[in-house]
C-alpha positions in Angstrom: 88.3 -95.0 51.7 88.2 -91.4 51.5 85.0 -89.8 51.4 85.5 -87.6 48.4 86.2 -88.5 44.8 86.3 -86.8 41.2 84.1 -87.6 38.3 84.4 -90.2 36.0 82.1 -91.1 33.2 81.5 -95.1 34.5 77.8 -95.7 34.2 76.3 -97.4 37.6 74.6 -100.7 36.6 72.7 -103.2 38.8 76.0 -105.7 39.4 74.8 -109.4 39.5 75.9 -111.1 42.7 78.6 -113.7 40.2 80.0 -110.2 39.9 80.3 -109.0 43.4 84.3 -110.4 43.3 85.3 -108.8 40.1 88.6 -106.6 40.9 88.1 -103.3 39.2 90.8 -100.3 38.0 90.6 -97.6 40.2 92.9 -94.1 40.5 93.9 -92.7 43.8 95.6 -89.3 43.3 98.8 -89.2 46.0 99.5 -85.2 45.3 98.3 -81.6 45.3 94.8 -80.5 47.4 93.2 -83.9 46.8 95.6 -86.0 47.6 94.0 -89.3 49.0 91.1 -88.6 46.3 90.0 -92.2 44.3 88.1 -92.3 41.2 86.9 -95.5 39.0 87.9 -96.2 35.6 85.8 -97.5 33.5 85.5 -99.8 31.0 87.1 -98.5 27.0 89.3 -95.0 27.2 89.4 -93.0 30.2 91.6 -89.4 29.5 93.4 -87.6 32.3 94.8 -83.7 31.6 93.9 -80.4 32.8 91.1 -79.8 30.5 87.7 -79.7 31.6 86.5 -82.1 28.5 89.4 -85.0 30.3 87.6 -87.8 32.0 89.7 -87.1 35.1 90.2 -82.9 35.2 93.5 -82.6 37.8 94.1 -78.9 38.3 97.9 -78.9 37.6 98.9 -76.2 34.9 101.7 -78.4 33.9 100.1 -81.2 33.2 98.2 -80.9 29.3 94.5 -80.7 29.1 94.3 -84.1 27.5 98.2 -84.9 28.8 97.4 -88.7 29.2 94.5 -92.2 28.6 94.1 -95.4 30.3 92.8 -98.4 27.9 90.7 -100.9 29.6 89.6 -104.1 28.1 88.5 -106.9 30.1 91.0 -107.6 32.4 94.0 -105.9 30.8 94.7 -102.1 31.3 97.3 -100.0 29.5 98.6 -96.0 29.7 99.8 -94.2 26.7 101.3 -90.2 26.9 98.6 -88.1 24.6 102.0 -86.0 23.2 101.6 -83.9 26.8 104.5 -81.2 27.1 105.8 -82.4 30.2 105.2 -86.1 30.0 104.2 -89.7 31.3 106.6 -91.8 33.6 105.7 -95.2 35.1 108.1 -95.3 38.0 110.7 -94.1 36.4 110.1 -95.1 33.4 109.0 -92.7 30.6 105.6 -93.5 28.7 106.3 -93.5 25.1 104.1 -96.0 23.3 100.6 -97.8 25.2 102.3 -99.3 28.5 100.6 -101.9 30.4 99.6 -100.9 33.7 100.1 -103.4 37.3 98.4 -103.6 40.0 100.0 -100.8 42.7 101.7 -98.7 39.7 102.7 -95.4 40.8 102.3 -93.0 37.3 103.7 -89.7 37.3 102.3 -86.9 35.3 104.3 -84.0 34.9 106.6 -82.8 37.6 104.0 -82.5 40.1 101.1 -85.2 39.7 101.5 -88.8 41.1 98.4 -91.2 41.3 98.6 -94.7 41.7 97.0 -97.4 39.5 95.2 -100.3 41.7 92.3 -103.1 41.4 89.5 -103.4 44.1 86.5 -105.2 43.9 83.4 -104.1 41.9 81.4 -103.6 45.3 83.9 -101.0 46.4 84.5 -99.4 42.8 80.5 -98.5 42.9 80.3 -97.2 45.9 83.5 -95.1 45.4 81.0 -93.2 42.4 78.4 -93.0 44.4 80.3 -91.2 46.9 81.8 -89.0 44.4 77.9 -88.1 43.2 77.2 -87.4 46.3 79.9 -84.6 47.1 79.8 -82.9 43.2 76.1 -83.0 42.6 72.9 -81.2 43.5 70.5 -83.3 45.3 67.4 -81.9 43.9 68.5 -81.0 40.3 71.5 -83.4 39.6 73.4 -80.5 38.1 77.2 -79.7 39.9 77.1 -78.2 43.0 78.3 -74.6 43.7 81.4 -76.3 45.4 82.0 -78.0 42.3 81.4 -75.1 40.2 83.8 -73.0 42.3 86.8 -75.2 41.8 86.2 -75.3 38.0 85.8 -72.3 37.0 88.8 -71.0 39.3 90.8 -73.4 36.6 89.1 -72.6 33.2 89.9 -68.8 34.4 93.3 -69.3 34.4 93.4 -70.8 31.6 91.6 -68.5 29.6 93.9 -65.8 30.9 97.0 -67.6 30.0 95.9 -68.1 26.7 93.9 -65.2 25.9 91.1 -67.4 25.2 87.2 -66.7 25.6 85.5 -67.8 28.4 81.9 -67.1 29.8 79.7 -67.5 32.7 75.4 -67.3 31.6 73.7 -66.7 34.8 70.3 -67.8 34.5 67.3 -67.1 37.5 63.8 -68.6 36.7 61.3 -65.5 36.9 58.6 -65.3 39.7 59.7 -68.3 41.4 58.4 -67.0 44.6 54.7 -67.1 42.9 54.9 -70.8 41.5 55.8 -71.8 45.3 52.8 -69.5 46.7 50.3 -71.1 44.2 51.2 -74.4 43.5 53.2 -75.3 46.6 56.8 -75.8 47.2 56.5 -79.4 45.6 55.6 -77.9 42.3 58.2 -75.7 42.9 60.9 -78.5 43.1 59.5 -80.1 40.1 60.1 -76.8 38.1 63.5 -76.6 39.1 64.3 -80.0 38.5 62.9 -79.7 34.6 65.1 -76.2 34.8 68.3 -78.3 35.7 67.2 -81.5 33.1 66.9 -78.9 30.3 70.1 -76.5 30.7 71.8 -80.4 31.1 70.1 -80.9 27.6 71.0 -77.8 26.2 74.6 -77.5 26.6 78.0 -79.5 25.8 79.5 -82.2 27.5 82.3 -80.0 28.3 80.1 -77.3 29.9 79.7 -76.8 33.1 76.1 -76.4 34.4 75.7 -75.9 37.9 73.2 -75.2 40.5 74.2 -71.9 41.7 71.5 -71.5 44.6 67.7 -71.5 45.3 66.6 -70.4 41.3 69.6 -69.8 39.9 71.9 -71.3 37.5 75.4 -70.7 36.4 76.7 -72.0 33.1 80.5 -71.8 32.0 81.4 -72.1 28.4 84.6 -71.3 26.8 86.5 -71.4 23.4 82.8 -69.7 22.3 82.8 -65.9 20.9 80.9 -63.2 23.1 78.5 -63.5 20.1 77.8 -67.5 20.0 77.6 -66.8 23.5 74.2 -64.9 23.2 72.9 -66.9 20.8 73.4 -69.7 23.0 71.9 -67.7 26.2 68.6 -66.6 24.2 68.1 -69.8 23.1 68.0 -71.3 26.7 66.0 -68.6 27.5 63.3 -69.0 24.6 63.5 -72.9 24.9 62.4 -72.5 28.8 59.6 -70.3 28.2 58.6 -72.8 25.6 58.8 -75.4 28.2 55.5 -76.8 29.8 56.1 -79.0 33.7 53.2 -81.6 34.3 53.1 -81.4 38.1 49.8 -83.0 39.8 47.8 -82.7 37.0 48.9 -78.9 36.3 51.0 -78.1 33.3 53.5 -75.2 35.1 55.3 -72.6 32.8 58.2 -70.0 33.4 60.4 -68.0 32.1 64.2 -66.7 32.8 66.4 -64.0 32.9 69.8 -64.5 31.8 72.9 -62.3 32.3 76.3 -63.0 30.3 79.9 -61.6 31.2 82.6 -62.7 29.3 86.9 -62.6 29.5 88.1 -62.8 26.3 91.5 -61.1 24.3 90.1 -57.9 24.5 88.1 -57.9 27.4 89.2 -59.0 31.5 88.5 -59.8 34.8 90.7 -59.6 37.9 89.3 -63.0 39.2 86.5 -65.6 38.5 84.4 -63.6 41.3 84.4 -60.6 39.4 83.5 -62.3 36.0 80.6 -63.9 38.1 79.5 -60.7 39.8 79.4 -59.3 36.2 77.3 -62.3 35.1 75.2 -61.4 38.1 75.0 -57.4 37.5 73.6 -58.2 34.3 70.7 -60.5 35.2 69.8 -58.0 37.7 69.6 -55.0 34.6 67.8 -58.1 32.6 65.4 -58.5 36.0 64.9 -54.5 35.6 64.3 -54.2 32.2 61.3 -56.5 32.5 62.9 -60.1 32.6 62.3 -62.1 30.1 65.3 -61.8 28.5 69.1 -61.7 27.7 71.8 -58.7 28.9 75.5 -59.2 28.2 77.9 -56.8 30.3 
C-alpha cells in the first residue's frame, strides 16, 4: 500500500468485527506526481475534478473542477461525467449517463488522468485514511499541513490567474505567544493553539483552506471572495479570537492576532504563490508594527 493518500470526506467509525470482511470502493490514481496514491470512497456521492470544493482535488488543468462523481449505495457503485469539457471514458468507453463501475475498472479523465476503481476490505480501506491523515494534517492542530498547503495553493493560483479570478491568502500569527509559553508553560501554549486551529476550522468554508503554517502562524486561502469580503472575513477572525477565552488547568487563557491579507485578483497580480504569500506576510509584519491587534491588507 503506498504510504501517502489524498483526502476524502469518509468518516472513521469503530467497525464491528461482523464487518472486518466487508470489500470496500477504493481509488488508486495510475498518472501524474501521485501516481500509486489510493483514496477511499465513501458511502453516497463522492466528486472528482480540479476544484478544491471536489471530494478528490487531482491537479490536472484539463480535467473540470467538478469534471466527474461516483454513486455508492450498498454494494453497487456507479460513475457519471458532471458535463466536464474534456470527458469520462471507462476503458474505452465514453461516460455519458451513470455507468456502473467493476471491480479493477480503469476510468479515464481527460487526456491525462487514469485511476483505477477496486474493492478491498474495510480493515484496509480505514487504515488507508488514516494514513492519508497522517501525511495532510497537523499533529497538534488538525488543520493541513504546510506540505498540504503548498500543493494547493500552487493550483488555486493558477487557476485564479487563468481565469482572472480573486484569490487570497489571510496570514494570521497569535500575538505574544512567546509570553503565554513563559507564563503558563508550553502545555498551555499547545492548548491555545489547538483552540486557534479549532476556531479558524469553525470560521471558514468547507472549501477553504486552513493550514498550519508554522509555530503561531496560520495561513488561510480563499477565493471567488472580493478584496473587500476578504477583510470583513479577516477582522472577523481577528475580533472572534480576541473574544475567545482557553480553559487550560484551571486558567481561562486569552489572545489576540494579527492578520495580514494579499490578494490576486483582475486588477491586481502576483508572479507566483510565493510572492502572494510573502505579501500576506509583509502585511502582518506592518499589522505587528502598527501595534498588532489588527488587520492590514497589501
Amino acid at each position: 500500500m503506498a504510504a501517502n493518500s489524498i483526502e476524502t470526506t469518509m468518516r472513521c467509525e469503530a467497525t464491528p468485527a461482523s464487518a472486518a470482511s466487508e470489500r470496500r470502493p477504493v481509488l488508486t490514481l495510475l498518472s501524474g506526481p501521485k501516481s500509486g496514491t489510493t483514496v477511499a470512497v465513501p458511502v453516497g456521492e463522492f466528486t472528482i475534478g480540479r476544484g478544491n470544493d471536489a471530494h478528490l482535488c487531482i491537479e490536472d488543468e484539463l480535467l473540470s473542477r467538478q469534471h466527474a462523481r461516483i454513486v455508492s449505495v450498498l454494494d453497487r457503485h456507479f460513475i457519471e461525467d458532471l458535463g466536464s469539457t474534456n470527458g469520462t471514458r471507462i476503458d474505452e468507453t465514453a461516460v455519458t449517463a451513470l455507468v456502473p463501475l467493476a471491480d479493477g475498472a480503469i476510468i479515464h479523465l481527460g487526456p491525462n488522468t487514469l485511476l483505477r476503481f477496486s474493492l478491498r476490505d474495510t480493515a484496509e480501506v480505514i487504515a488507508v485514511q488514516r494514513i492519508y491523515e497522517a501525511t495532510v494534517r497537523d499533529a497538534l492542530t488538525g488543520l493541513y499541513n504546510r506540505q498540504f498547503l503548498d500543493e494547493r495553493l500552487a493550483a488555486e493560483f493558477a487557476y485564479a490567474r487563468r481565469h482572472q479570478a480573486a484569490l487570497s491568502v489571510l496570514f494570521v500569527d497569535a500575538d505574544h505567544f512567546k509570553r503565554v509559553n513563559d507564563t503558563f508553560g508550553h502545555a498551555a501554549g499547545d492548548e491555545v493553539l489547538r483552540s486557534l486551529g479549532g476556531f479558524l476550522r469553525r470560521a471558514m468554508r468547507a472549501e477553504d483552506i486552513v493550514a498550519r503554517y508554522g509555530g503561531e502562524e496560520f495561513v488561510i486561502v480563499l477565493r471567488t471572495v472580493s478584496r473587500e469580503g476578504v477583510l470583513i472575513a479577516a477582522d472577523r477572525i481577528r475580533a472572534g479570537i480576541e473574544s475567545l477565552y482557553i480553559e487550560h488547568d484551571g486558567e481561562s487563557l486569552s489572545i489576540t492576532v494579527s492578520v495580514g491579507v494579499a490578494t490576486v485578483s483582475a486588477t491586481r497580480d502576483y508572479a507566483s504563490p510565493e510572492a502572494l504569500v510573502a505579501a500576506a506576510d509583509a502585511a502582518l509584519y506592518k499589522a505587528k508594527q502598527l501595534g498588532r491587534n489588527r488587520v492590514v491588507s497589501d
